[in-house]
GULO-746126 format. One record per atom (N, C-alpha, C, O): chain; atom name; x, y negated, z. Coordinates in steps of 0.2 Angstrom, whole numbers, plus 5000, padded with zeros to 4 digits. Example, Ala and Ser with C-alpha at 12.3 -4.5 7.8 and 13.67 -1.06 7.14 Angstrom:
+-------+------+------+------+------+
! kette ! atom !    u !    v !    w !
+-------+------+------+------+------+
!     A !    N ! 5066 ! 5028 ! 5039 !
!     A !   CA ! 5062 ! 5022 ! 5039 !
!     A !    C ! 5066 ! 5016 ! 5039 !
!     A !    O ! 5071 ! 5017 ! 5042 !
!     A !    N ! 5064 ! 5011 ! 5035 !
!     A !   CA ! 5068 ! 5005 ! 5036 !
!     A !    C ! 5064 ! 5000 ! 5039 !
!     A !    O ! 5067 ! 4994 ! 5040 !
+-------+------+------+------+------+
This chain:
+-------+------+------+------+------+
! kette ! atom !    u !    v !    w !
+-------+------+------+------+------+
!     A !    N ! 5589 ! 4542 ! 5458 !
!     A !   CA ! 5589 ! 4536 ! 5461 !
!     A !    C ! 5581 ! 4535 ! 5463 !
!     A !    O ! 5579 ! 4534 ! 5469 !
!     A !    N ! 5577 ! 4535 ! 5458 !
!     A !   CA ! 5569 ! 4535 ! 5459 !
!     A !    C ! 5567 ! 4540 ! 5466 !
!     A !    O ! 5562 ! 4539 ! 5470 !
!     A !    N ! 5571 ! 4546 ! 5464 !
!     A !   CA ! 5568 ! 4549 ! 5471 !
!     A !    C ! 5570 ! 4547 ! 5478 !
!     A !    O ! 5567 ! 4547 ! 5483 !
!     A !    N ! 5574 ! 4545 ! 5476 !
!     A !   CA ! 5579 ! 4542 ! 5485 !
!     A !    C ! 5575 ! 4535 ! 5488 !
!     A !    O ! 5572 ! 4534 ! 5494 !
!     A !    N ! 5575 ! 4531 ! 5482 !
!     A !   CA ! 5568 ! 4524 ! 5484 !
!     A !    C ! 5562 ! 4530 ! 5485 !
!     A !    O ! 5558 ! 4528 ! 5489 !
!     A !    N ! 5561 ! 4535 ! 5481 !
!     A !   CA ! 5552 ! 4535 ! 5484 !
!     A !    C ! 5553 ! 4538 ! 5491 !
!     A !    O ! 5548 ! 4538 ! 5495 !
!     A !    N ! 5558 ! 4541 ! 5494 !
!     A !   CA ! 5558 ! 4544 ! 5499 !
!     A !    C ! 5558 ! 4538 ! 5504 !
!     A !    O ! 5554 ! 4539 ! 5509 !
!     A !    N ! 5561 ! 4535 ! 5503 !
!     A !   CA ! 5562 ! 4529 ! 5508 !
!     A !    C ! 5556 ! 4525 ! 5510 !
!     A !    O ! 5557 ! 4520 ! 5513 !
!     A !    N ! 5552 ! 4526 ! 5508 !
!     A !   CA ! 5545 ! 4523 ! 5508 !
!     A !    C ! 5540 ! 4525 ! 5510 !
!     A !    O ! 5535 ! 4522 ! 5511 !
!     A !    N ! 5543 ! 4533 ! 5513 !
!     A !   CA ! 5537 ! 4536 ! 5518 !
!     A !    C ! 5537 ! 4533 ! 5527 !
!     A !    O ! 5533 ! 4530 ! 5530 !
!     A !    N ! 5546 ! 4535 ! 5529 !
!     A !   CA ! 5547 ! 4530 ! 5535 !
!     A !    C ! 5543 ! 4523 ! 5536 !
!     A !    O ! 5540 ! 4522 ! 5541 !
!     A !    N ! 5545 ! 4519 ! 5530 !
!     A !   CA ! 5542 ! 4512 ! 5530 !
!     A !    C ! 5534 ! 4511 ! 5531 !
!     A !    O ! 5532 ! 4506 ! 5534 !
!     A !    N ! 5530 ! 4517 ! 5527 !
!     A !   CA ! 5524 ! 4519 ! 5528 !
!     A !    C ! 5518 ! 4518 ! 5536 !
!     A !    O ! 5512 ! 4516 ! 5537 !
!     A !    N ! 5523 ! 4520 ! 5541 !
!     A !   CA ! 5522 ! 4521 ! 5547 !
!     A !    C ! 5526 ! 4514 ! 5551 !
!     A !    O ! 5524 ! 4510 ! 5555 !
!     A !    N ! 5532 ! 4513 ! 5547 !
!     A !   CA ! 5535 ! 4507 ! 5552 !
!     A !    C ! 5532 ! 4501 ! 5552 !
!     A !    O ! 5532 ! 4498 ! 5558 !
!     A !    N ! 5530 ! 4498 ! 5546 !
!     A !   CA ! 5526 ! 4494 ! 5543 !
!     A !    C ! 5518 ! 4493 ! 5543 !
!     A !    O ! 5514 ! 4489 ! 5542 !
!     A !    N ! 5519 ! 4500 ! 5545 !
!     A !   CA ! 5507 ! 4498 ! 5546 !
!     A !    C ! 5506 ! 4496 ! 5539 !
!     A !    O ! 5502 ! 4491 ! 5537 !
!     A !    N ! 5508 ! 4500 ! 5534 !
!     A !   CA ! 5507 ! 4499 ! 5525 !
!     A !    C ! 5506 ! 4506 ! 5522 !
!     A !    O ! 5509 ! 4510 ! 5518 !
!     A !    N ! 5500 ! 4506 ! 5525 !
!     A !   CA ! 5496 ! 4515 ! 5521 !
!     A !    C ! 5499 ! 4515 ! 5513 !
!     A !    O ! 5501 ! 4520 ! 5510 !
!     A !    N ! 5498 ! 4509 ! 5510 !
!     A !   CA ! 5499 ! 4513 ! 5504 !
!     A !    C ! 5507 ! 4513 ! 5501 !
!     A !    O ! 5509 ! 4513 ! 5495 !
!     A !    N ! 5513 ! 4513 ! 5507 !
!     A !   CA ! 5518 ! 4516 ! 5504 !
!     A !    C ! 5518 ! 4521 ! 5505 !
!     A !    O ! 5524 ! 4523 ! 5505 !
!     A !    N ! 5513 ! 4527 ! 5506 !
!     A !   CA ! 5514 ! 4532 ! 5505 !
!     A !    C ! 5510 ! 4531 ! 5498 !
!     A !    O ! 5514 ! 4535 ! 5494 !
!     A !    N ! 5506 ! 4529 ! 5495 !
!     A !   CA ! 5506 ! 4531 ! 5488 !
!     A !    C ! 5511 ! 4528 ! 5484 !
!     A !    O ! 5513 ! 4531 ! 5479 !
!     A !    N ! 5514 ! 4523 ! 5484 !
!     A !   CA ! 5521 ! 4522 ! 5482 !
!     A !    C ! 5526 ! 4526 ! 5483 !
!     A !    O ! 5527 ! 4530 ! 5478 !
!     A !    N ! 5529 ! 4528 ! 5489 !
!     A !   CA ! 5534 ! 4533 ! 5492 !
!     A !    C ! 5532 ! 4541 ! 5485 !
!     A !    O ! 5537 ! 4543 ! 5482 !
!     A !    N ! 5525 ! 4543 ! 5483 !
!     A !   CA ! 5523 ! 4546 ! 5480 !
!     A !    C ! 5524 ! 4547 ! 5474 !
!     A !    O ! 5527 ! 4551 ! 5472 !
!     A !    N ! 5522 ! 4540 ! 5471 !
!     A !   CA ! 5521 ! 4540 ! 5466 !
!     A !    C ! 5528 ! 4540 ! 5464 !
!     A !    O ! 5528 ! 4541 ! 5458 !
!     A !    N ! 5533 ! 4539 ! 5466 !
!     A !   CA ! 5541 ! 4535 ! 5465 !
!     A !    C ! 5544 ! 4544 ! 5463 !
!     A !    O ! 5547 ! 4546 ! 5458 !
!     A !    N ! 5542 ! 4547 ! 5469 !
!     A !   CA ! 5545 ! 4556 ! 5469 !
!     A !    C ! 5541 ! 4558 ! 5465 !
!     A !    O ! 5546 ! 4558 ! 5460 !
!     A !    N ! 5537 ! 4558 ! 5462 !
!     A !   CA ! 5532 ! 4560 ! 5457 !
!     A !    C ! 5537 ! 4559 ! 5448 !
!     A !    O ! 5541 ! 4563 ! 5446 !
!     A !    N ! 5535 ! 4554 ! 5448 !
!     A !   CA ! 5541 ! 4551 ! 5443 !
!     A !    C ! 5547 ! 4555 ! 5443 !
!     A !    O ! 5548 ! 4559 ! 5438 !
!     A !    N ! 5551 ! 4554 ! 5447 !
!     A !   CA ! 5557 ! 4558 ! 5449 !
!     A !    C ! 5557 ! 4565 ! 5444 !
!     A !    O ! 5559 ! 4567 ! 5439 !
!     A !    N ! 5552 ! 4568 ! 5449 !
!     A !   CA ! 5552 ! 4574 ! 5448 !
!     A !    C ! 5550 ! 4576 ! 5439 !
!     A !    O ! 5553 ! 4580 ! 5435 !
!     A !    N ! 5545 ! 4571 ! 5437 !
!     A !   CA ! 5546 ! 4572 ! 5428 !
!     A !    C ! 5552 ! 4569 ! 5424 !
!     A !    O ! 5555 ! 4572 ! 5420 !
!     A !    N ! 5554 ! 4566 ! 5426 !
!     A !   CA ! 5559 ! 4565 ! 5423 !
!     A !    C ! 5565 ! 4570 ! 5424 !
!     A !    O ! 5570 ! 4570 ! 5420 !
!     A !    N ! 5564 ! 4575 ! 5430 !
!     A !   CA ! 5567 ! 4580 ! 5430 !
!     A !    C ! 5569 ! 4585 ! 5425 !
!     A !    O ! 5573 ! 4588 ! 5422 !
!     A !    N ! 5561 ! 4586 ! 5427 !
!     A !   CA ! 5557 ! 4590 ! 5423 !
!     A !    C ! 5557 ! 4589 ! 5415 !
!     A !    O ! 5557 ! 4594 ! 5411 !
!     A !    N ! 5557 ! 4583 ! 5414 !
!     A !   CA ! 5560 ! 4582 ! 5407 !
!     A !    C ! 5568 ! 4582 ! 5403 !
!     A !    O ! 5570 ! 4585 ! 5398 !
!     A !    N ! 5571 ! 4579 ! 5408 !
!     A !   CA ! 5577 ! 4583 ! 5405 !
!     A !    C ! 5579 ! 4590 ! 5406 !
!     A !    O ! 5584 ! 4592 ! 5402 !
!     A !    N ! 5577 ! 4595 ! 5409 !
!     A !   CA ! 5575 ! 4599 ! 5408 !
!     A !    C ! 5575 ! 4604 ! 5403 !
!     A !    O ! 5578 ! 4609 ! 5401 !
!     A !    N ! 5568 ! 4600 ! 5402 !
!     A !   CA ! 5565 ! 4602 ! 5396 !
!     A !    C ! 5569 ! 4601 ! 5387 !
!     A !    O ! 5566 ! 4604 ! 5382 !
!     A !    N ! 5576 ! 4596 ! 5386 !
!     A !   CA ! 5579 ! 4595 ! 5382 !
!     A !    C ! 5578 ! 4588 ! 5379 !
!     A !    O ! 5580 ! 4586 ! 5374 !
!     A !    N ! 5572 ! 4583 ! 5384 !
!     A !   CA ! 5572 ! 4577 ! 5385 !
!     A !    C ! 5579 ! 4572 ! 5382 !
!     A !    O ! 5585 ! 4573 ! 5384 !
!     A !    N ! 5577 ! 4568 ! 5378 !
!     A !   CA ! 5586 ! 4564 ! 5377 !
!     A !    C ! 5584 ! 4558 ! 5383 !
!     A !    O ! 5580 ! 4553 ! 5384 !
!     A !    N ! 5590 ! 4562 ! 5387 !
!     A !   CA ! 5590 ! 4556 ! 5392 !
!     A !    C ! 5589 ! 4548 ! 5392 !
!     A !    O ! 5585 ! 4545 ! 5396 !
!     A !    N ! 5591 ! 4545 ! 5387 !
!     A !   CA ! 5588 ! 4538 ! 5387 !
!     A !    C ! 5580 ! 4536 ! 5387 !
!     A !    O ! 5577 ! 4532 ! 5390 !
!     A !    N ! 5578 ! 4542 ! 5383 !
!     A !   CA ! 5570 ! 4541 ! 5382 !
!     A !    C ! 5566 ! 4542 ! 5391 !
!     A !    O ! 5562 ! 4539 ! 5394 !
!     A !    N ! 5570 ! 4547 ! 5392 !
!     A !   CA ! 5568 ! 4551 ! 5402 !
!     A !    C ! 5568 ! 4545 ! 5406 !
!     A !    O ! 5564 ! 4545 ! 5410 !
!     A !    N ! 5575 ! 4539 ! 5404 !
!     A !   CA ! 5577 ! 4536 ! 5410 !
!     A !    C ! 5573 ! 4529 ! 5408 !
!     A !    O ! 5572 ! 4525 ! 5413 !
!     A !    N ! 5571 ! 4526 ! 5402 !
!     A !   CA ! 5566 ! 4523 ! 5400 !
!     A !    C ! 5560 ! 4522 ! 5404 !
!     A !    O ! 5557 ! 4517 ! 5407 !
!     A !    N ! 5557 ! 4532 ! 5402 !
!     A !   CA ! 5549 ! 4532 ! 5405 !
!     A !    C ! 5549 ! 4531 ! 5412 !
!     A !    O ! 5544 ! 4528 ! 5414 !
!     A !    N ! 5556 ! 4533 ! 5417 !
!     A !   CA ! 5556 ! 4534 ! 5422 !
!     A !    C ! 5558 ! 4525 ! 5424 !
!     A !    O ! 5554 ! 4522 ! 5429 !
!     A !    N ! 5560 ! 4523 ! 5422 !
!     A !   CA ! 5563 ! 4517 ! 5424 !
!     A !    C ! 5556 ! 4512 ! 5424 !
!     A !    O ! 5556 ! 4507 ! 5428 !
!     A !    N ! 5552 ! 4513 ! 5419 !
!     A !   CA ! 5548 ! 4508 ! 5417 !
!     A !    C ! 5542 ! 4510 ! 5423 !
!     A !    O ! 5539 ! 4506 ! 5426 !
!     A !    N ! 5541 ! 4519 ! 5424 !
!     A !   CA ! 5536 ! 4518 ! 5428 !
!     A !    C ! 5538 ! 4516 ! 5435 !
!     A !    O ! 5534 ! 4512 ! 5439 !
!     A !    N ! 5543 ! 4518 ! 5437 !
!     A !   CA ! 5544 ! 4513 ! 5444 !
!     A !    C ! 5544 ! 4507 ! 5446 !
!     A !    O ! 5543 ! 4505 ! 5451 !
!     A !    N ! 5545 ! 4505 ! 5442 !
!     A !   CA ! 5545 ! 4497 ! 5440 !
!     A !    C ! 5536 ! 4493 ! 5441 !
!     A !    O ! 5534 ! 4488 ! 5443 !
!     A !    N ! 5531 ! 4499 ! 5437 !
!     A !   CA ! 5526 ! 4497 ! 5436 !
!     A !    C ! 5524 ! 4500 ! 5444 !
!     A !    O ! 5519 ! 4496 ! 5447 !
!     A !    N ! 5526 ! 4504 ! 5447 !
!     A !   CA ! 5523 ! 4506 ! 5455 !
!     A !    C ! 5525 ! 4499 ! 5458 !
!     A !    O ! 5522 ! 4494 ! 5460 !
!     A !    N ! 5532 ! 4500 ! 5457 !
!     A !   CA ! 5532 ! 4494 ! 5463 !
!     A !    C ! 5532 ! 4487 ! 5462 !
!     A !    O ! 5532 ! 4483 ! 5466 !
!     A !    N ! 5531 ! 4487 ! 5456 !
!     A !   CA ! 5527 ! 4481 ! 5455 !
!     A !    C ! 5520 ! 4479 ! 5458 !
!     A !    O ! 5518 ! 4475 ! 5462 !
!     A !    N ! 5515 ! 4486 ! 5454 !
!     A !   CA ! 5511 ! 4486 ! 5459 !
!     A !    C ! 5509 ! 4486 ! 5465 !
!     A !    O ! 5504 ! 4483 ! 5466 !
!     A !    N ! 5513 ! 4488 ! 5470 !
!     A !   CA ! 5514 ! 4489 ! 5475 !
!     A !    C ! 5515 ! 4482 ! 5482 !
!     A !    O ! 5513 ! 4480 ! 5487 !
!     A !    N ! 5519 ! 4478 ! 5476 !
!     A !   CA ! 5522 ! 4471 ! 5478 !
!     A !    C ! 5513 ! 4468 ! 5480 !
!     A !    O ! 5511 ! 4466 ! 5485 !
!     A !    N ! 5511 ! 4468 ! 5472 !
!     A !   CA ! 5505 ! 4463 ! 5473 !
!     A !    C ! 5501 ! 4465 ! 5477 !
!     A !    O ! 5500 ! 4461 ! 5482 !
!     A !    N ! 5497 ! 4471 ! 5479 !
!     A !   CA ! 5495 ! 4474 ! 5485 !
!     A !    C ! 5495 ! 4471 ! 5490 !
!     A !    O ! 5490 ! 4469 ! 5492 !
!     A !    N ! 5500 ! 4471 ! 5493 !
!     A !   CA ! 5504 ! 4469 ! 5500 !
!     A !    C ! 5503 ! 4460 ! 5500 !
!     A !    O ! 5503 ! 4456 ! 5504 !
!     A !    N ! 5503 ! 4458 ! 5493 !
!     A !   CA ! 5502 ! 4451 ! 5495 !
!     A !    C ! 5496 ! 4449 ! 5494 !
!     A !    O ! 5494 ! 4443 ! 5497 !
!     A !    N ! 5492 ! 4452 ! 5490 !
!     A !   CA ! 5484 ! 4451 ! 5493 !
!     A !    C ! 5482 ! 4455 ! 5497 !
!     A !    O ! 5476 ! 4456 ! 5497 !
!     A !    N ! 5485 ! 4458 ! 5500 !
!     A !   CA ! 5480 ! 4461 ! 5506 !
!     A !    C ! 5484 ! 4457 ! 5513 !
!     A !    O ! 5481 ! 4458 ! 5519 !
!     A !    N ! 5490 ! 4453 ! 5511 !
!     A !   CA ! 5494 ! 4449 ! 5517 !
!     A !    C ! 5496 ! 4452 ! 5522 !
!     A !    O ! 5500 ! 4449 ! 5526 !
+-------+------+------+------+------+
């Protein structure tokens, strides 16, 4: 899921005249991809979809306030 929203955010990047969804779009596959890589690794899913869940949340939280001070 995380990677499908970060994908979705490169388009938008360009359609929107909003450089930094590409660092969101990024950051979202980024995440993805550890969490991949963590379970994986023998990661207990809860703990994966926790880290994974909380950091996108904190991107695009980020991301949110950005765009409203920068208007």
């Amino acid at each position: 899921m995380c990677l499908v929203v970060g994908l979705h955010f490169l388009p938008l990047a360009r359609s929107f005249a909003q450089p930094q969804y590409w660092w969101t779009g990024g950051s979202l596959m980024t995440l993805a991809l550890v969490g991949a890589l963590a379970l994986a690794d023998g990661s207990d899913p809860a703990n994966v979809r926790t880290l994974v869940g909380f950091g996108a949340a904190a991107v695009l939280w980020s991301t949110a306030l950005h765009v409203a001070r920068r208007g």
